[in-house]
KOLGU-4560 file (N, C-alpha, C; in nm, 3 decimals, padded with zeros to 5 digits):
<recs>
<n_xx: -07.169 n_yy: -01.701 n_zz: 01.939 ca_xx: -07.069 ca_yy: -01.655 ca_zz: 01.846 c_xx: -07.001 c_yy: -01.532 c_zz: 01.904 mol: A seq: 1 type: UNK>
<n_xx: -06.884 n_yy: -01.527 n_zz: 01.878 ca_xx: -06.840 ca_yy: -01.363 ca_zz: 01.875 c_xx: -06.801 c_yy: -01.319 c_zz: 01.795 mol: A seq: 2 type: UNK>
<n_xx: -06.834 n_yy: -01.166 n_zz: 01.855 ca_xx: -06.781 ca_yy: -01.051 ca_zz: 01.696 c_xx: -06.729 c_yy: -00.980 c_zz: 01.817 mol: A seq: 3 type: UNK>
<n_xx: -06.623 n_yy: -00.920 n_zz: 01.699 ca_xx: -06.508 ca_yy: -00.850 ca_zz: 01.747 c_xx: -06.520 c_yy: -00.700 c_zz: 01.712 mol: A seq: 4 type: UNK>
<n_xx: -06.543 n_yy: -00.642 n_zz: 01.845 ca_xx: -06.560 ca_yy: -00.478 ca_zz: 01.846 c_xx: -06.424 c_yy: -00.387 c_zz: 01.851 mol: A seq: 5 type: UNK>
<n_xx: -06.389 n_yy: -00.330 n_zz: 01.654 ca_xx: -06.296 ca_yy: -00.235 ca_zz: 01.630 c_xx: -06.261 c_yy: -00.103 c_zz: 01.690 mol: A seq: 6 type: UNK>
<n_xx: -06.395 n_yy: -00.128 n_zz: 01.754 ca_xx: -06.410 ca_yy: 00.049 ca_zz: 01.758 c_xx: -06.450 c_yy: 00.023 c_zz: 01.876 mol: A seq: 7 type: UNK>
<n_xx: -06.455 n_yy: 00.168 n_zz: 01.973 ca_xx: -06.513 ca_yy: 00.185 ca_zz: 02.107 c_xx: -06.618 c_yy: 00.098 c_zz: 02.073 mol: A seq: 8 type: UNK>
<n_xx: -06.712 n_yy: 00.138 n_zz: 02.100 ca_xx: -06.879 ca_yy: 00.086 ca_zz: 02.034 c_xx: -06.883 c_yy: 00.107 c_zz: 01.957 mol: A seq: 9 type: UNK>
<n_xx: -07.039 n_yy: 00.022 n_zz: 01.915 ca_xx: -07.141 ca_yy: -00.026 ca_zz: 01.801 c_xx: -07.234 c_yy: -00.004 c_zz: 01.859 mol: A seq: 10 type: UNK>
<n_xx: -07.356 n_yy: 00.079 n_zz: 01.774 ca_xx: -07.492 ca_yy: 00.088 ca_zz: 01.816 c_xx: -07.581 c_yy: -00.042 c_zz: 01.733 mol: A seq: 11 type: UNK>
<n_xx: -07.625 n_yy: -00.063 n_zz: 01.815 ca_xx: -07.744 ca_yy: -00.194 ca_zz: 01.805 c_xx: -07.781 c_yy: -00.201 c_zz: 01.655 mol: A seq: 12 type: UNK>
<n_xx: -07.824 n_yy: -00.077 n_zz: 01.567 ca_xx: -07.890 ca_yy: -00.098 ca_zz: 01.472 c_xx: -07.755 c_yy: -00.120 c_zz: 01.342 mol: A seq: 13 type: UNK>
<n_xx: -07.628 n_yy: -00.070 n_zz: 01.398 ca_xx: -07.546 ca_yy: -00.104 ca_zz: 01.293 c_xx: -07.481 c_yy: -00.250 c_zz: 01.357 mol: A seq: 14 type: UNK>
<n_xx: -07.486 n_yy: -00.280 n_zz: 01.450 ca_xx: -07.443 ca_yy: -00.418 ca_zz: 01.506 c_xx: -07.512 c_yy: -00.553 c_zz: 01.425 mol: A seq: 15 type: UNK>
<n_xx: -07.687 n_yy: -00.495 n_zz: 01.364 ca_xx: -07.757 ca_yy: -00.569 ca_zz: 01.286 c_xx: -07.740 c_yy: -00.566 c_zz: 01.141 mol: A seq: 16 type: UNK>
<n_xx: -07.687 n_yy: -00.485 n_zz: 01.117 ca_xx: -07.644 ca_yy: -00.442 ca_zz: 00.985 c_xx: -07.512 c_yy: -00.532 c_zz: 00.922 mol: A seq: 17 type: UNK>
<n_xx: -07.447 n_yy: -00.534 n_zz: 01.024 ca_xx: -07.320 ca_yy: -00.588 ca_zz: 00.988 c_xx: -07.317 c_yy: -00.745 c_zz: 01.016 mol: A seq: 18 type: UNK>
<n_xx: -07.375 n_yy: -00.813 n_zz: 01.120 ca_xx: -07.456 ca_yy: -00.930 ca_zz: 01.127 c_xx: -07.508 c_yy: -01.008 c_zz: 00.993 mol: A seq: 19 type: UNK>
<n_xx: -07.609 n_yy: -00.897 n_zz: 00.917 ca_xx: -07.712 ca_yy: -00.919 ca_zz: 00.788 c_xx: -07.821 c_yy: -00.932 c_zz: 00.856 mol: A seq: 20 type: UNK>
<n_xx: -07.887 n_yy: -00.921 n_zz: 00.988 ca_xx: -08.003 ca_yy: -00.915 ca_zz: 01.022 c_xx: -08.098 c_yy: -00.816 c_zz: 00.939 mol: A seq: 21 type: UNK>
<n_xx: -08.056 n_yy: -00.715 n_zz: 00.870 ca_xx: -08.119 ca_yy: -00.591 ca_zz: 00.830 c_xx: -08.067 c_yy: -00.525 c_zz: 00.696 mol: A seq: 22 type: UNK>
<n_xx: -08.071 n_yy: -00.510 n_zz: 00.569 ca_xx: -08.042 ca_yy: -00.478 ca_zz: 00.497 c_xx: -07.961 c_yy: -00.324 c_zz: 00.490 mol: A seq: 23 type: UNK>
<n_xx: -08.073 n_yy: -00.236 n_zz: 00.556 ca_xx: -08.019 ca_yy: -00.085 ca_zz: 00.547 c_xx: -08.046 c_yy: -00.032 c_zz: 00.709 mol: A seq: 24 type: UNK>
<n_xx: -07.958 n_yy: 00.081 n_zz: 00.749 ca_xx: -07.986 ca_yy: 00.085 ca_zz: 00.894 c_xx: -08.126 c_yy: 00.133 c_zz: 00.939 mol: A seq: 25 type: UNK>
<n_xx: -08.200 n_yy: 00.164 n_zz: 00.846 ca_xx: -08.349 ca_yy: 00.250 ca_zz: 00.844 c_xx: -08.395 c_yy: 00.122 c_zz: 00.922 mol: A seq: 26 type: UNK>
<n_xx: -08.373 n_yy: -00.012 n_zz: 00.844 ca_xx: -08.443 ca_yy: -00.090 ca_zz: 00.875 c_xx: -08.451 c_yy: -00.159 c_zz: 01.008 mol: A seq: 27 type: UNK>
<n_xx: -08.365 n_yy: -00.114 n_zz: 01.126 ca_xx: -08.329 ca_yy: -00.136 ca_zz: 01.217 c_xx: -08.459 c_yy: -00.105 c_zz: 01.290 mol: A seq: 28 type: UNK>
<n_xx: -08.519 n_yy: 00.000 n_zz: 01.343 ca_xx: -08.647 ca_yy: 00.028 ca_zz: 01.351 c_xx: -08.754 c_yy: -00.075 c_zz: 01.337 mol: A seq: 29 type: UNK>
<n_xx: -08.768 n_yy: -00.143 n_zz: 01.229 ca_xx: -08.872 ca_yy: -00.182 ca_zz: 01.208 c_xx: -08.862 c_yy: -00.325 c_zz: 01.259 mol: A seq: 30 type: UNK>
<n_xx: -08.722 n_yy: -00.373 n_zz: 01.263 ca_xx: -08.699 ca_yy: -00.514 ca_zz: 01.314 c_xx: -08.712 c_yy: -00.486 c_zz: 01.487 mol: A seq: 31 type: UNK>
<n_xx: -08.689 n_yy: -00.416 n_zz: 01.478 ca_xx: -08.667 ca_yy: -00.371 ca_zz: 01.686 c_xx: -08.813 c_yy: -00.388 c_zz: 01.676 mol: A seq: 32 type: UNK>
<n_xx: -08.916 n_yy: -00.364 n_zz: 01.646 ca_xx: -09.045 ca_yy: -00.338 ca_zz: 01.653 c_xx: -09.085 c_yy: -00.494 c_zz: 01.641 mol: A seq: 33 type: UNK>
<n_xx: -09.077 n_yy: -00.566 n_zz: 01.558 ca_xx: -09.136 ca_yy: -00.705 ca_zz: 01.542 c_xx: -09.057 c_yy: -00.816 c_zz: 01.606 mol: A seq: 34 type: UNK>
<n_xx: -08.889 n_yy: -00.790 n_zz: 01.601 ca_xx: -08.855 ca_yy: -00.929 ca_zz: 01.687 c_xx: -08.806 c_yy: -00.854 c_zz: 01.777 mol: A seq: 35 type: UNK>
<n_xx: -08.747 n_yy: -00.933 n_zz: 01.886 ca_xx: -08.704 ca_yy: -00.931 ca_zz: 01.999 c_xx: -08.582 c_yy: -00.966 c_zz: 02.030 mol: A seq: 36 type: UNK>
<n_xx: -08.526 n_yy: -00.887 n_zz: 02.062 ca_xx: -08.366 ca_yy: -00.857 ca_zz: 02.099 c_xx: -08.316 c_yy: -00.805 c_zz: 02.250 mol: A seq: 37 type: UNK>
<n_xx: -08.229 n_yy: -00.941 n_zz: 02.318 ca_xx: -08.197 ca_yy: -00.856 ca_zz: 02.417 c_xx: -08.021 c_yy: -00.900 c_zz: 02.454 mol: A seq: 38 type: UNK>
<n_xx: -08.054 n_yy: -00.744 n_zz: 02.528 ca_xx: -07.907 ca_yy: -00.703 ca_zz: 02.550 c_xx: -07.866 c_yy: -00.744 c_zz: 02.694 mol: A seq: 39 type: UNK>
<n_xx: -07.766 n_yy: -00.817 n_zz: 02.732 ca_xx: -07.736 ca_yy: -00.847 ca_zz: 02.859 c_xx: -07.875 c_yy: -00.910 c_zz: 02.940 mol: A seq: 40 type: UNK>
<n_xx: -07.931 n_yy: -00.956 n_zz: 02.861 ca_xx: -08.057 ca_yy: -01.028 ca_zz: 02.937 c_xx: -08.154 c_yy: -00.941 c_zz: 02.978 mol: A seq: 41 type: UNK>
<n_xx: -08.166 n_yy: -00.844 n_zz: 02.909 ca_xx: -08.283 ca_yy: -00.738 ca_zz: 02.922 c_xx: -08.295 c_yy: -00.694 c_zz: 02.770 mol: A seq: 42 type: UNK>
<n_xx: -08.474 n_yy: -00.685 n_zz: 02.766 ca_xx: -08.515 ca_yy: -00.649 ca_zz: 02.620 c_xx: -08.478 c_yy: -00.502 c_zz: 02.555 mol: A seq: 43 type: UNK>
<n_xx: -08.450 n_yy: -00.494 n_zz: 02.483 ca_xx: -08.371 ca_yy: -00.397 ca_zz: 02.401 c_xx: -08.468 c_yy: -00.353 c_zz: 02.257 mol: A seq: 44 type: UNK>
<n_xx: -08.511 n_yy: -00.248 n_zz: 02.220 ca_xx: -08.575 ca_yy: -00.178 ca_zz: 02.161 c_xx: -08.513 c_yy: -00.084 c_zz: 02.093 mol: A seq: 45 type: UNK>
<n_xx: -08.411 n_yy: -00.007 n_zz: 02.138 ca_xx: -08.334 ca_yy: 00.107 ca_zz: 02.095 c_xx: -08.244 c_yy: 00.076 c_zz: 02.014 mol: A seq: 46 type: UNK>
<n_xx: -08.251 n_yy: 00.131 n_zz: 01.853 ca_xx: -08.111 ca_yy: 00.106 ca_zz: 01.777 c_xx: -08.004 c_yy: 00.172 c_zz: 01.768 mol: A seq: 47 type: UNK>
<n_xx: -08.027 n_yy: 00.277 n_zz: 01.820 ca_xx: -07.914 ca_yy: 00.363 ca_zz: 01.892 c_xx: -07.857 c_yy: 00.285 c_zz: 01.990 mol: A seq: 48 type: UNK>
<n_xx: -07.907 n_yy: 00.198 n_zz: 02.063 ca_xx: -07.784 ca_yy: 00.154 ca_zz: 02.237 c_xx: -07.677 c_yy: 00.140 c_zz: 02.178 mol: A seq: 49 type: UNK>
<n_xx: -07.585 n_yy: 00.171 n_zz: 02.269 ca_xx: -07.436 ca_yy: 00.160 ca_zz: 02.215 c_xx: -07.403 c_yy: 00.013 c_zz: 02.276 mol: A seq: 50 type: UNK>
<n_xx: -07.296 n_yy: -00.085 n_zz: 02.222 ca_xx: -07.275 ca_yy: -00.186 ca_zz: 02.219 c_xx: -07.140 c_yy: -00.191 c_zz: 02.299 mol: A seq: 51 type: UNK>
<n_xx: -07.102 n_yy: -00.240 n_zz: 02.394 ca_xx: -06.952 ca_yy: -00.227 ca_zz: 02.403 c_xx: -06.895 c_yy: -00.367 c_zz: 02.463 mol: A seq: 52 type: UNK>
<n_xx: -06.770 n_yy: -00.403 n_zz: 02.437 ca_xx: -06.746 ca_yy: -00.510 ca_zz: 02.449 c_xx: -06.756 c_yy: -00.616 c_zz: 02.594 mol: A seq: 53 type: UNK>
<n_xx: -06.756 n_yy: -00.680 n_zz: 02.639 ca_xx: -06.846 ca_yy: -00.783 ca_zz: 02.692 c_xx: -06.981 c_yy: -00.771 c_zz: 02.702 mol: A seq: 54 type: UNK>
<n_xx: -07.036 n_yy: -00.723 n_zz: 02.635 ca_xx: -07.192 ca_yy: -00.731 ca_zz: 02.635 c_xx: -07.256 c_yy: -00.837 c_zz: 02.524 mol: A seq: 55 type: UNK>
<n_xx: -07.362 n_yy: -00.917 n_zz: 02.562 ca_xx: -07.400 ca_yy: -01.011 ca_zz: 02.484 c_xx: -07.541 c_yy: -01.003 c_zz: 02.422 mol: A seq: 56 type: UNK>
<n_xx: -07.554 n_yy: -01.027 n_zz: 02.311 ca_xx: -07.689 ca_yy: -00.996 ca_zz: 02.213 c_xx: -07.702 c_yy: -01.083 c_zz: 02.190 mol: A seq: 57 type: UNK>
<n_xx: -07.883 n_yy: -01.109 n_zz: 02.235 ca_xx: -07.941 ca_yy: -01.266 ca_zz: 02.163 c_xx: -08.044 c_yy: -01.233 c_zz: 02.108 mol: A seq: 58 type: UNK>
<n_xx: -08.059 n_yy: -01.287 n_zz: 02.003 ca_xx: -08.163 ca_yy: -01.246 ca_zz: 01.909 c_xx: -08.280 c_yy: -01.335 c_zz: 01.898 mol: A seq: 59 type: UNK>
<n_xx: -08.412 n_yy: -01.342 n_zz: 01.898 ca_xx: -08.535 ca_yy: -01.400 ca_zz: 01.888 c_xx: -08.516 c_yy: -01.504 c_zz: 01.787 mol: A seq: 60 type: UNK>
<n_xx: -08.381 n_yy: -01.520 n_zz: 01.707 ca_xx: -08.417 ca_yy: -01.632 ca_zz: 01.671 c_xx: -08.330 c_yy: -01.761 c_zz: 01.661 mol: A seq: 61 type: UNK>
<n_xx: -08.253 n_yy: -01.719 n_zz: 01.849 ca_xx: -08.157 ca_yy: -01.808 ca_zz: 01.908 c_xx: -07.998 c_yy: -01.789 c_zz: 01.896 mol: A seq: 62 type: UNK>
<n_xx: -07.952 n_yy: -01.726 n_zz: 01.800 ca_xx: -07.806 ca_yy: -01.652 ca_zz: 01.775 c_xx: -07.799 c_yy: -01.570 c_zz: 01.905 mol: A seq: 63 type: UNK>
<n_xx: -07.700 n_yy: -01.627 n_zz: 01.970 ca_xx: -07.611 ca_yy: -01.529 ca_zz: 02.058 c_xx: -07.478 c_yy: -01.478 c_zz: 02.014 mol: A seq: 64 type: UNK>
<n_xx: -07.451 n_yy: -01.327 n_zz: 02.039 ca_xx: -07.330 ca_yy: -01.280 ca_zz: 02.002 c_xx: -07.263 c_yy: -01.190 c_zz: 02.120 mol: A seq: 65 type: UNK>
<n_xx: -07.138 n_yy: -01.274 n_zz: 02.177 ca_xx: -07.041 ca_yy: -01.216 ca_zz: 02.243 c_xx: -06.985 c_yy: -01.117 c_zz: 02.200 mol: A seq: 66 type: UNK>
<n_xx: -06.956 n_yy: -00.978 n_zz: 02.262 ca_xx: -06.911 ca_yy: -00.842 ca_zz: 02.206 c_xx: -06.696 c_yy: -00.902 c_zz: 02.283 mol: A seq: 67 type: UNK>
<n_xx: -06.655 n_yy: -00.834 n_zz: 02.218 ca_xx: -06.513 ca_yy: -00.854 ca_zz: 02.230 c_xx: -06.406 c_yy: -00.766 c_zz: 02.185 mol: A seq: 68 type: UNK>
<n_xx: -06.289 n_yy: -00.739 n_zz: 02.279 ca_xx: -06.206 ca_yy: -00.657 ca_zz: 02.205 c_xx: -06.080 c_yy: -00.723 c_zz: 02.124 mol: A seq: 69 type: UNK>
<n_xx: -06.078 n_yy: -00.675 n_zz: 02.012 ca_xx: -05.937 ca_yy: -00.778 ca_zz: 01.951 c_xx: -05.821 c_yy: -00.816 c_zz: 01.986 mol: A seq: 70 type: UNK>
<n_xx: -05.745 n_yy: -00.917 n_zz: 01.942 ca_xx: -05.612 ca_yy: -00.934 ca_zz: 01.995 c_xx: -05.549 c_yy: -00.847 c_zz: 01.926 mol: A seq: 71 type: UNK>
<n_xx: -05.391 n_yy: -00.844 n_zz: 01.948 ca_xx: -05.306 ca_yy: -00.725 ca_zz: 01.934 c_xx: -05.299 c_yy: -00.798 c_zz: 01.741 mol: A seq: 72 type: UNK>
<n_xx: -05.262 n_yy: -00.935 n_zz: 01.720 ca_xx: -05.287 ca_yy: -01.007 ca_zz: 01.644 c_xx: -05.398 c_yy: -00.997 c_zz: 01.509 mol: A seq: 73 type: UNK>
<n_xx: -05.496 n_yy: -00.986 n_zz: 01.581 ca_xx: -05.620 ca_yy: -00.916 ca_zz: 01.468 c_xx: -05.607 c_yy: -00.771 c_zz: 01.450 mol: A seq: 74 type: UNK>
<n_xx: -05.603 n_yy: -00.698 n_zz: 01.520 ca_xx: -05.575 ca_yy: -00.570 ca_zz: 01.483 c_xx: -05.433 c_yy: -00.529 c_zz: 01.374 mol: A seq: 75 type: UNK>
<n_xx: -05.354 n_yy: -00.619 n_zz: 01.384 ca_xx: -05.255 ca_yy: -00.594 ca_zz: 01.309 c_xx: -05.310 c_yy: -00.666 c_zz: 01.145 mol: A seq: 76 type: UNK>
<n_xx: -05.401 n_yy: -00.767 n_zz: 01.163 ca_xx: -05.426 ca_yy: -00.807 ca_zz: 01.001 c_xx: -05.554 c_yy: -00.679 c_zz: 00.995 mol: A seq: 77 type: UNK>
<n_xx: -05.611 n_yy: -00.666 n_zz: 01.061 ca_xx: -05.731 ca_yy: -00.529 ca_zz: 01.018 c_xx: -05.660 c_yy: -00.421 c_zz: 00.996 mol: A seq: 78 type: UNK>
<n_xx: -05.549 n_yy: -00.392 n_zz: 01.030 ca_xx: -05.458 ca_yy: -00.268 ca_zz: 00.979 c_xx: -05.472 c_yy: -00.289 c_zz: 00.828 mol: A seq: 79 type: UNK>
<n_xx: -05.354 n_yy: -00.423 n_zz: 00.850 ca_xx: -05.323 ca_yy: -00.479 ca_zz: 00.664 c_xx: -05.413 c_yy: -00.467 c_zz: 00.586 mol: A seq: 80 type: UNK>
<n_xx: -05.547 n_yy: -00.543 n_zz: 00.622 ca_xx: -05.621 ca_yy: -00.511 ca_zz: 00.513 c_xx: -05.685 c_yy: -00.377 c_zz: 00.485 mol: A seq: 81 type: UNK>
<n_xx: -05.676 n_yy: -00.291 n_zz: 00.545 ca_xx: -05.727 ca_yy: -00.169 ca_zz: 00.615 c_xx: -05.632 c_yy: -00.103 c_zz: 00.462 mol: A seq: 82 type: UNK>
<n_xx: -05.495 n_yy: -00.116 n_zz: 00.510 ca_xx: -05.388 ca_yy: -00.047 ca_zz: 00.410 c_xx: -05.376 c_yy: -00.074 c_zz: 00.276 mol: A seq: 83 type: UNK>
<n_xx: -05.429 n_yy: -00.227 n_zz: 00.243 ca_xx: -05.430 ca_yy: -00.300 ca_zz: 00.090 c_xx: -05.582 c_yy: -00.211 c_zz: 00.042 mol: A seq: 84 type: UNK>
<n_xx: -05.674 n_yy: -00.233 n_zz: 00.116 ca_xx: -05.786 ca_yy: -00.124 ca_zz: 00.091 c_xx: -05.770 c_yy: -00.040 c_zz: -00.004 mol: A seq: 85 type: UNK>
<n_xx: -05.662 n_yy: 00.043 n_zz: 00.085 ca_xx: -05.680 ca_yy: 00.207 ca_zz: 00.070 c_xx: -05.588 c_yy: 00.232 c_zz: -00.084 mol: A seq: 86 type: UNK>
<n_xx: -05.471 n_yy: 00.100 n_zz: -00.059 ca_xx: -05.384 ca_yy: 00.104 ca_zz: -00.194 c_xx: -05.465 c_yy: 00.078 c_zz: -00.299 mol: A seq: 87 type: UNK>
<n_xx: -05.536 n_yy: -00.014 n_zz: -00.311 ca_xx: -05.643 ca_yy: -00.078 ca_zz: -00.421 c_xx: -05.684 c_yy: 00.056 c_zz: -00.483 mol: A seq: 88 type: UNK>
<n_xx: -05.792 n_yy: 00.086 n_zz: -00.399 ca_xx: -05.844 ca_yy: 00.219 ca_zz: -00.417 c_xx: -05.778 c_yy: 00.362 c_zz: -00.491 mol: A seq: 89 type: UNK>
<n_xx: -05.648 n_yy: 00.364 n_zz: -00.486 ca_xx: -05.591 ca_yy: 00.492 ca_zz: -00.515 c_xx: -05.541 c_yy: 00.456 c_zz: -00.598 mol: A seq: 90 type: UNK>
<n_xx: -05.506 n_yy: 00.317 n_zz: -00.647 ca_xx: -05.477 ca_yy: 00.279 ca_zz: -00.788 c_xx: -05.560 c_yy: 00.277 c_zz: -00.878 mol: A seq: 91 type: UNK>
<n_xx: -05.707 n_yy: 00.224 n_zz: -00.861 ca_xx: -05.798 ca_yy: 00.276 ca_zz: -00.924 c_xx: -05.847 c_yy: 00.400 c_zz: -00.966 mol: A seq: 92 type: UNK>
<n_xx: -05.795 n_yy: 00.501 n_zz: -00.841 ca_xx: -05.831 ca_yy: 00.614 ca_zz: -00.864 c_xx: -05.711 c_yy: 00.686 c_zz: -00.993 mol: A seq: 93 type: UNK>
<n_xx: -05.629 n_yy: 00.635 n_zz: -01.029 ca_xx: -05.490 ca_yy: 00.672 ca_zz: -01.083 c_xx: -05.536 c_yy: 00.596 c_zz: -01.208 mol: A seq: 94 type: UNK>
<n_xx: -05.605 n_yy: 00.505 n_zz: -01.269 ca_xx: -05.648 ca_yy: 00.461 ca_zz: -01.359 c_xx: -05.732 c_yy: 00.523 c_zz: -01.419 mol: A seq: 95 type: UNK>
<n_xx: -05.835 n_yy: 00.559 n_zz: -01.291 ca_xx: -05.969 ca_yy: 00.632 ca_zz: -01.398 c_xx: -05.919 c_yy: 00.783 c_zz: -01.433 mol: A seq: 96 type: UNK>
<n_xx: -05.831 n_yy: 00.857 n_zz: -01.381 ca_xx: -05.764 ca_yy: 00.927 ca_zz: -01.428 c_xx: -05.688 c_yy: 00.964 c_zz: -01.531 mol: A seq: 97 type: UNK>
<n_xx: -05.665 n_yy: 00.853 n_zz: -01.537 ca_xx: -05.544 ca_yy: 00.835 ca_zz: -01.688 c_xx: -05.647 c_yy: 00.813 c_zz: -01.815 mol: A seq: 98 type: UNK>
<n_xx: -05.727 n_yy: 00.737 n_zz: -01.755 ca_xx: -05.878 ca_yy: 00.689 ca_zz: -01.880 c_xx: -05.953 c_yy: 00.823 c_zz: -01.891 mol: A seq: 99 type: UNK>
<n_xx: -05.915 n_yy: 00.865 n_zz: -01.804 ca_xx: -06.030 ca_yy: 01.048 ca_zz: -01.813 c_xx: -05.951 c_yy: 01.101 c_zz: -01.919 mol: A seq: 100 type: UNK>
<n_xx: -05.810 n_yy: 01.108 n_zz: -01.929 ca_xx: -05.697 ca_yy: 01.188 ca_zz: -01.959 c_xx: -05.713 c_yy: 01.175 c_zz: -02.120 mol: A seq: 101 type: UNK>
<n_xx: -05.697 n_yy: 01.072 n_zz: -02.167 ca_xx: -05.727 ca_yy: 00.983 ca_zz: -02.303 c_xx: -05.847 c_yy: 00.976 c_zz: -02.395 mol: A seq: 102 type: UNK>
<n_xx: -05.967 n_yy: 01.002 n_zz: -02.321 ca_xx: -06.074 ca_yy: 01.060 ca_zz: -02.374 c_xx: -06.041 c_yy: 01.166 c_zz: -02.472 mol: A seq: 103 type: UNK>
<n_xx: -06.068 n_yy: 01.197 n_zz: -02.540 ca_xx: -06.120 ca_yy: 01.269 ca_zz: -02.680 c_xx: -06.222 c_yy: 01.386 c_zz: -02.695 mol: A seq: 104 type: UNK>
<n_xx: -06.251 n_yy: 01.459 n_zz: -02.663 ca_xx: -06.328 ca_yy: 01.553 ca_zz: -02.671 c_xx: -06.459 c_yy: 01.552 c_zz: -02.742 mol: A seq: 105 type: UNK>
<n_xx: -06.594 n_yy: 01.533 n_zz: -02.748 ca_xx: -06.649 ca_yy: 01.538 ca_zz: -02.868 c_xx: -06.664 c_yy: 01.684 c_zz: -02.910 mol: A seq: 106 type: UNK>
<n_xx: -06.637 n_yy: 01.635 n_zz: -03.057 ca_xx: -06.647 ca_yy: 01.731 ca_zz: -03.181 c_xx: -06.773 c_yy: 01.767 c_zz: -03.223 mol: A seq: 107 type: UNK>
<n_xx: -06.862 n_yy: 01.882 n_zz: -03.212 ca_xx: -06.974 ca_yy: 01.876 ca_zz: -03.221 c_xx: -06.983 c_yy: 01.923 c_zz: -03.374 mol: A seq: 108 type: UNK>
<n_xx: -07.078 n_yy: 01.909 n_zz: -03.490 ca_xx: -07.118 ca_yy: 01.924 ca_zz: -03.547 c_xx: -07.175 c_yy: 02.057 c_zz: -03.563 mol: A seq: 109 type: UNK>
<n_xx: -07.137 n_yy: 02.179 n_zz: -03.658 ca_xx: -07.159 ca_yy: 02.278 ca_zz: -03.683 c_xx: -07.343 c_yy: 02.297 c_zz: -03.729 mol: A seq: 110 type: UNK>
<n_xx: -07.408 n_yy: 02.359 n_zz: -03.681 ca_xx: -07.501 ca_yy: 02.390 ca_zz: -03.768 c_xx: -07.488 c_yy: 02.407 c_zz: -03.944 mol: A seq: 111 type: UNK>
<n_xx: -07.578 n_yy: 02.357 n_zz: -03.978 ca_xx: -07.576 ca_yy: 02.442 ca_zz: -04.148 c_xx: -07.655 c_yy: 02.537 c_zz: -04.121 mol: A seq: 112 type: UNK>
<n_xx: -07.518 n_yy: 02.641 n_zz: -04.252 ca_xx: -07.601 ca_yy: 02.748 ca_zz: -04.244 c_xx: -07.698 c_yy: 02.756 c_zz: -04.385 mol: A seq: 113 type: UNK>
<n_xx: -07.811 n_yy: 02.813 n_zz: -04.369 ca_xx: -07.894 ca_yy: 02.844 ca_zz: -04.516 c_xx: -07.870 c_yy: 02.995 c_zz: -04.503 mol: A seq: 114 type: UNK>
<n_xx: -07.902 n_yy: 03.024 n_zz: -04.639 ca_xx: -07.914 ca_yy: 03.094 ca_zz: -04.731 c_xx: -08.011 c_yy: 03.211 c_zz: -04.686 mol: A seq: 115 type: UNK>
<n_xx: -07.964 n_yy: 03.341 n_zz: -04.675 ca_xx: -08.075 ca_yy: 03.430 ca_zz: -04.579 c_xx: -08.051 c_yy: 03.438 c_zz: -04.448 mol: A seq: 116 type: UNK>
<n_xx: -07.959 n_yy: 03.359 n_zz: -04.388 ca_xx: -07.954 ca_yy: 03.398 ca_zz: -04.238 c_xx: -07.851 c_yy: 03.501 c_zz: -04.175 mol: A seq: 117 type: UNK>
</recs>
């Protein structure tokens, strides 16, 4: 398979992360420890290694993944969605704002007073 490297590098343990090999990156550690992963045809242990594109990861349980840099093509829809993202987001943020705005204050309830105080 290939995956397509956005960025300079990817370190190994977020390379698994984003895969789904690993739930959280902590867990990267503990999978390096029980299966076996290698990088360019040498065993790989470190979830720190940095990943960079033509390098190939095969995993102990037969998935190979070609590292790659994008076409000019993909990078232009990873912009787009990149930008619909960020719009989504700031409209939401402009909503919960307005819903903050509209809120009501609570009115708290005075003590009673007695008699003697």
């Amino acid at each position: 398979m290939e995956y397509i490297l956005y960025k300079e590098f990817l370190t190994l343990g977020q390379f698994l992360k984003e895969i789904g090999e690993i739930q959280t990156g902590g867990g990267a550690k503990i999978y390096l420890a029980t299966q076996k992963v290698w990088l360019n045809q040498e065993l790989e242990n470190r979830r720190g290694k940095k990943l960079y594109p033509t390098d190939v990861v095969r995993l102990e349980n037969g998935d190979v993944y070609e590292m790659r840099k994008p076409t000019s093509e993909e990078l232009r829809e990873r912009e787009a969605d990149l930008a619909e993202k960020k719009a989504l987001e700031e409209r939401v943020r402009k909503l919960n704002q307005a819903q903050k705005a509209k809120k009501k204050p609570n009115k708290r309830k005075k003590a009673p007073r007695f008699p003697g105080r």
